[in-house]
C-alpha positions as CSV (number, residue, x, y, z in Angstrom):
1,X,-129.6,89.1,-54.4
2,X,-129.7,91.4,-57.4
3,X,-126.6,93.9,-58.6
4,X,-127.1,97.3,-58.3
5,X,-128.4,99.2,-61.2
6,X,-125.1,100.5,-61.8
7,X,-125.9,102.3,-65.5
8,X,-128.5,103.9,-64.4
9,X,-127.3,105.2,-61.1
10,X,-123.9,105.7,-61.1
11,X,-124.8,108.5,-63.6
12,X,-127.1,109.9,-61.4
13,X,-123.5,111.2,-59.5
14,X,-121.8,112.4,-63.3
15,X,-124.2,115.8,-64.3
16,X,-122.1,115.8,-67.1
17,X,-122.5,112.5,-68.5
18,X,-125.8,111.1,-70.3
19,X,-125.6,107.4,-72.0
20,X,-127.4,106.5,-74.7
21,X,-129.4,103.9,-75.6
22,X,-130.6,102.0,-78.7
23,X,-134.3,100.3,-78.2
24,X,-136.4,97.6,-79.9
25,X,-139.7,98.7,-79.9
26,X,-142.2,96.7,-79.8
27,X,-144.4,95.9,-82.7
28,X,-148.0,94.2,-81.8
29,X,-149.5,94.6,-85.4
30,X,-146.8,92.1,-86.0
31,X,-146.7,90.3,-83.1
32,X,-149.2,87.9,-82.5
33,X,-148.5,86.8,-78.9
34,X,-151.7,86.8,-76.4
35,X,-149.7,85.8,-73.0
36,X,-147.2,87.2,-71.2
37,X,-145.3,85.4,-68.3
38,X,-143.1,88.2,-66.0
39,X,-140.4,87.1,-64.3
40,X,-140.1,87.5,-60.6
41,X,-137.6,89.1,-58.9
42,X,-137.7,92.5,-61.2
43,X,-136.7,95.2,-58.4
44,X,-133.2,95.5,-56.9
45,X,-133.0,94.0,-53.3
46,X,-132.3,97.8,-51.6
47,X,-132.9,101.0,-52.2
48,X,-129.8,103.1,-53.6
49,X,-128.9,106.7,-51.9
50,X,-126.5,108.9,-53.3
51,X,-126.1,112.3,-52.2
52,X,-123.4,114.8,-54.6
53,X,-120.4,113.8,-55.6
54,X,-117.9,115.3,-53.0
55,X,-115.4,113.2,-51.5
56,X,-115.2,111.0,-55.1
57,X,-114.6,114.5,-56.9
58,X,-112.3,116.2,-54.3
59,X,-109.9,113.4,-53.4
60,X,-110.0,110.7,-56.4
61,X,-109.8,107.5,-55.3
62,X,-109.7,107.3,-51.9
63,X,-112.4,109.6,-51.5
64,X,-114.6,107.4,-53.9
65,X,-114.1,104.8,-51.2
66,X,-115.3,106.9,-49.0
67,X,-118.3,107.8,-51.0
68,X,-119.2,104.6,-51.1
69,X,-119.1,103.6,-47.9
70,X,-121.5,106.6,-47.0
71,X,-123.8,106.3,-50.0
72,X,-123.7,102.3,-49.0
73,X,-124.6,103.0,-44.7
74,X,-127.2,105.1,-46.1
75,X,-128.9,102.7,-48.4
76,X,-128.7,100.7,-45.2
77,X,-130.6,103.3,-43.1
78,X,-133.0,104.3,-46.2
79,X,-134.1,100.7,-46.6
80,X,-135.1,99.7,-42.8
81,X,-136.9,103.2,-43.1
82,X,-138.8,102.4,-45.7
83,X,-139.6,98.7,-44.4
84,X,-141.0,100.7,-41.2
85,X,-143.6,102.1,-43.5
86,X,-143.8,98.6,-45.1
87,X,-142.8,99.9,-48.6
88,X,-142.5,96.6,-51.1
89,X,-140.9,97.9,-54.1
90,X,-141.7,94.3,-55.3
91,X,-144.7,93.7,-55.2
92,X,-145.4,97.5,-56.4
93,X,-143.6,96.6,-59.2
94,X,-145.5,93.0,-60.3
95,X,-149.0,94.9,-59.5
96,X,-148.4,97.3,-61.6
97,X,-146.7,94.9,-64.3
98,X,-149.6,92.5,-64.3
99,X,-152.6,95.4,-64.2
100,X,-151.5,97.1,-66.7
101,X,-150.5,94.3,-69.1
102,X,-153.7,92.3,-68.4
103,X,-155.9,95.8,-69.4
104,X,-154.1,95.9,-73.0
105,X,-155.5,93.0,-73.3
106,X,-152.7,90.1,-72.5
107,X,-153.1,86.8,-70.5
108,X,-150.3,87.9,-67.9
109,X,-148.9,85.6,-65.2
110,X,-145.7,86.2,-62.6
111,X,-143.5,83.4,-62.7
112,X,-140.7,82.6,-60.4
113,X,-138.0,81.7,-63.9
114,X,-135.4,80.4,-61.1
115,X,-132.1,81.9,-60.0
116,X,-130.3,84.3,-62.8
117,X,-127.6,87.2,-62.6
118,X,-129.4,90.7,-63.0
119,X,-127.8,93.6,-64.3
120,X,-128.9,96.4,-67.0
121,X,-131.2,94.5,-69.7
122,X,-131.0,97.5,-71.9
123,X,-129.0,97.0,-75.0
124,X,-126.8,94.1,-74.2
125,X,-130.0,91.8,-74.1
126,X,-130.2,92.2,-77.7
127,X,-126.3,90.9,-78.6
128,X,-126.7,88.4,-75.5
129,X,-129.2,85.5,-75.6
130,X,-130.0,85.6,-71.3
131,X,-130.2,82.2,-70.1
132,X,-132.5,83.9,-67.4
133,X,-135.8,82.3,-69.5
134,X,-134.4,78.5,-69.5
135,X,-136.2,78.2,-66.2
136,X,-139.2,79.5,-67.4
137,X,-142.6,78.1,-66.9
138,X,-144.5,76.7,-70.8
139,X,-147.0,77.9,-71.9
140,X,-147.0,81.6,-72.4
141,X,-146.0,83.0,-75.9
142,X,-143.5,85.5,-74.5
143,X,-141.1,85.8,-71.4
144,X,-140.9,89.5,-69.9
145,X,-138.1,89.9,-67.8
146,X,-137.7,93.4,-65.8
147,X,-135.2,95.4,-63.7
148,X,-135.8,97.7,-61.8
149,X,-132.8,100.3,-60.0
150,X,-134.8,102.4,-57.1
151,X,-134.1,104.8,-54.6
152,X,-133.5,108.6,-53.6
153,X,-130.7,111.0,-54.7
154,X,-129.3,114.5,-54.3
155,X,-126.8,113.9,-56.7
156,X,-128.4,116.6,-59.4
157,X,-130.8,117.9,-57.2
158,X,-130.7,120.3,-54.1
159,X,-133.1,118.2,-52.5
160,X,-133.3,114.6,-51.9
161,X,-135.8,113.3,-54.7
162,X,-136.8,109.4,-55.8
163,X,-134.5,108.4,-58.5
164,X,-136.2,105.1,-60.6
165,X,-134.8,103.3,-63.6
166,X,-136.5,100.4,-65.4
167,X,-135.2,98.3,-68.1
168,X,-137.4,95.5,-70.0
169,X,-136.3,92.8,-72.2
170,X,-139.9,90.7,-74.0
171,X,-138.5,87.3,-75.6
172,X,-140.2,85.5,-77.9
173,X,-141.0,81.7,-76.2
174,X,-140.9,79.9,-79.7
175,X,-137.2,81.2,-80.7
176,X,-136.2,83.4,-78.4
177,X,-136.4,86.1,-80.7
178,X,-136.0,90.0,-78.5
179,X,-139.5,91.5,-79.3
180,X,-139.2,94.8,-76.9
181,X,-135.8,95.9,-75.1
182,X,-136.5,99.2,-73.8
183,X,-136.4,101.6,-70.8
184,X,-137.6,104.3,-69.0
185,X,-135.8,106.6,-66.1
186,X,-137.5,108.7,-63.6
187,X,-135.6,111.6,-62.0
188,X,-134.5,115.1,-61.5
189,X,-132.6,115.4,-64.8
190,X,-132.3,112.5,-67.8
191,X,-129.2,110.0,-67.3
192,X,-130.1,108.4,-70.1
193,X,-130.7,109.2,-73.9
194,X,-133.0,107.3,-76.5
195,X,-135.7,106.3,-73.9
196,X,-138.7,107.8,-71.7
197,X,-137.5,109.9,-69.1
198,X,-140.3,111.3,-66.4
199,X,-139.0,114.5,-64.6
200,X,-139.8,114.6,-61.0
201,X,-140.8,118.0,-60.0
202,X,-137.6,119.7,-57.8
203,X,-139.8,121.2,-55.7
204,X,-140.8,118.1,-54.1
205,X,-137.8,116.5,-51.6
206,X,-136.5,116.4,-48.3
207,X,-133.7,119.1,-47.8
208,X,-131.5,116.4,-46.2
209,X,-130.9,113.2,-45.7
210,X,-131.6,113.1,-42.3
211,X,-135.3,114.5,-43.0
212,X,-135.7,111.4,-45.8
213,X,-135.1,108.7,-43.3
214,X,-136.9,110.2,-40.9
215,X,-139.9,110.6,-42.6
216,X,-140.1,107.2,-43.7
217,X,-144.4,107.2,-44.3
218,X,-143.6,110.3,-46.6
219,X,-140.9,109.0,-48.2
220,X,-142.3,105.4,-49.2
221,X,-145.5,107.8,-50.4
222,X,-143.2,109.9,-52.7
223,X,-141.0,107.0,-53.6
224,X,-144.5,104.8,-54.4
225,X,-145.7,107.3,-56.5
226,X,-142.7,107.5,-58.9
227,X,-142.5,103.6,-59.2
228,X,-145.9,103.4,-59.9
229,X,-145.4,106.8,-62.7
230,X,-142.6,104.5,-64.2
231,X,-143.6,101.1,-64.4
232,X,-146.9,102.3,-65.7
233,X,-144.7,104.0,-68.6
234,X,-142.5,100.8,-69.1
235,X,-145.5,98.7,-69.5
236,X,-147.1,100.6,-72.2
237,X,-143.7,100.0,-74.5
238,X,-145.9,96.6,-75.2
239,X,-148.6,97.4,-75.3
C-alpha cells in the first residue's frame, strides 16, 4: 500500500505556500534508449479529499487531528464512490503511460519491479539511488518509475475540484544513471514551482462534498479526465 502524496497535497491545504522544484529534463538527442519498462503500482492506493483548512487553522493541533480524521472518513467515502462507478485510477494511469510512450516511438512494457516504499520521486531521486529498480525485469534500456497523488479538494477552491500530482523518475538500466526526474500538478491553483502545472477550470465542481460522493459517475468522469490531462503531460517529459 502506497504513502500518500504528502508534498503535493498537503499543500493543496497552505494557499500561501508553493514548493519548488529542480527537474532533469530529459534529453533524447542524447539518449539513445529504444525501451522503456514502467513500473507497476504508479497511483496511490485511495483517493485523497481535503476540504479548507478550518479546524487545523482555528485550534492548532488538536484541530489538525481533527482535520484529519474528516479529510481521512472522507477519502473513505470518496473511494467506495468512485469504485461504484468502477473508476481504476491504475489502470488509467498504465493506459495512458504505455500509449503515449509507445506513439513517440519507444518499445514500452509494465512490469510488476516487486515490493518498494513510494513517496514523492521528485528531487530526492536524483541525490537517492531508489532500490525500487533492483527487482526489475532485463532487458529494457530504461526503468520508468511513476507516482501518482489523486483526488478532489476544496482546499483553494469554492467548489470541490480533482486535484492530481504526478512525479516521474527514468533510470538508465546500464548504470543507473537519472535520465528524466520531473513532474507535473493538476489543480485549482499551482502547489508547486519549476514544473507543468494544468489549471482546472473553477467553474467546474460540486458545491459540496456531499454532491461529490453522490454523484459518483460524474465524479469518476471529471476525475478521469484530469488524470488522463496529466499523465498525458508527464509522458511527453520523455518524449
Amino acid at each position: 500500500m502506497l504513502t500518500r502524496l504528502t508534498a503535493l497535497f498537503a499543500a493543496l491545504s497552505l494557499s500561501a505556500c508553493v514548493s519548488a522544484f529542480e527537474p532533469v529534463k530529459f534529453d533524447r538527442a542524447a539518449t539513445p534508449i529504444t525501451s522503456i519498462a514502467i513500473s507497476k503500482d504508479m497511483a496511490y492506493d485511495r483517493p485523497s479529499a481535503y476540504g479548507g483548512a478550518g479546524a487545523s487553522a482555528a485550534f492548532g493541533a488538536i484541530g489538525g487531528i481533527a482535520a484529519a480524521a474528516v479529510a481521512e472518513d472522507r477519502a473513505t467515502k470518496l473511494d467506495a464512490a468512485l469504485s461504484s462507478a468502477n473508476f481504476d485510477a491504475e489502470k488509467l494511469l498504465e493506459e495512458v503511460f504505455a500509449s503515449e510512450l509507445s506513439g513517440a516511438g519507444f518499445e514500452v512494457s509494465v512490469e510488476d519491479f516487486g515490493p518498494r516504499p513510494k513517496n514523492s520521486l521528485a528531487g530526492a531521486s536524483i541525490k537517492i539511488p531508489y532500490k525500487s529498480f533492483e527487482g526489475a525485469p532485463k532487458g529494457a534500456d530504461a526503468y520508468l518509475d511513476v507516482v501518482m497523488g489523486w483526488g478532489y479538494s476544496a482546499a483553494q477552491s469554492k467548489l470541490w475540484v480533482p486535484v492530481v500530482g504526478i512525479d516521474l523518475n527514468l533510470v538508465s538500466a546500464t548504470d543507473s544513471k537519472v535520465l528524466a526526474n520531473d513532474g507535473v500538478g493538476y489543480g485549482p491553483k499551482q502547489f508547486r514551482k519549476g514544473t507543468t502545472f494544468i489549471l482546472h477550470d473553477e467553474s467546474l465542481g460540486f458545491t459540496s462534498f456531499e454532491e461529490l460522493a453522490s454523484n459518483p459517475e460524474a465524479a469518476a468522469e471529471m476525475l478521469t479526465e484530469a488524470i488522463r490531462k496529466t499523465a498525458q503531460a508527464a509522458a511527453s517529459k520523455i518524449k
